[in-house]
N, C-alpha and C positions, 0 to 999 in steps of 0.2 A: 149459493149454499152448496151446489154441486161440486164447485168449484175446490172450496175448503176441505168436502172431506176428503175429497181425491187428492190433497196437499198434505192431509193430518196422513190421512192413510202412506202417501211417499214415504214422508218423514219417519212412519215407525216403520218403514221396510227397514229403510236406511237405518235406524238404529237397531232392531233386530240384524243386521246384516255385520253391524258393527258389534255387537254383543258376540257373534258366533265368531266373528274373527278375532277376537280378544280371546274367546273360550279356546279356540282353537291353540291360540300362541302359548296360551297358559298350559295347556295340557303337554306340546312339544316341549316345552319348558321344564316341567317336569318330568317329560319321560328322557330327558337329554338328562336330566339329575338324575335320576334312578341309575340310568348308564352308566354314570359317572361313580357312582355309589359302589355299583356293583365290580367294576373295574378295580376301584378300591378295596373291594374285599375281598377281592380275587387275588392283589397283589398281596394283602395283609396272609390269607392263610396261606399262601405260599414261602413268606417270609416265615411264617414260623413252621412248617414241614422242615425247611432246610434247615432252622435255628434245631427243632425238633431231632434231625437227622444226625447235624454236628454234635447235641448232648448225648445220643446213642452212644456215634462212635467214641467219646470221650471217654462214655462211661465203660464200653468196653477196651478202651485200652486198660481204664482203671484195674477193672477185672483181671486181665490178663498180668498188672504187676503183681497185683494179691496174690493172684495165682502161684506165680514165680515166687515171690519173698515165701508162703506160706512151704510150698518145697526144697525153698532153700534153710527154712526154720528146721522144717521135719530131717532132713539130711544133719542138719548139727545137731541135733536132740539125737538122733540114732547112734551118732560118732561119738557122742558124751555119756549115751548109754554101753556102748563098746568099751571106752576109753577105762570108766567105770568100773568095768568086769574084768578089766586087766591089772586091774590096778588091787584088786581084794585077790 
């Protein structure tokens, strides 16, 4: 009778021991996913900072031609106002 339970008792060491080492793998398992994750999201917002950065400067070149055409508008509106008063 002694015998047995000091056998039952092995037996759930051993499976206890096999549970913690399955628990264990499970949790390495996902914390390597998490890494991976976060890896991933690190390259993802870096990707759009610099997609980010690229539409800035776009938009300020855009600006800068606005700029230009709208000076170059006002400059011939001035000279047609000129032309204008020469002409009466």
């Amino acid at each position: 009778m002694n015998n047995n339970k000091s056998e039952l008792n092995g037996t759930s060491d051993t499976t206890d021991i096999q549970v913690a080492k399955l628990a264990f793998i499970g949790a390495s398992i996902t914390t390597i996913g998490d890494s991976i994750t976060a890896i991933a999201v690190g390259l993802a917002l870096e990707a759009l900072v610099k997609s980010s950065n690229k539409s800035s400067q776009s938009q300020n070149k855009h600006l800068k031609q606005l700029e230009t055409s709208q000076k170059q508008l006002d400059h011939l509106l001035t000279e047609l106002k000129q032309f204008k008063k020469n002409i009466k």
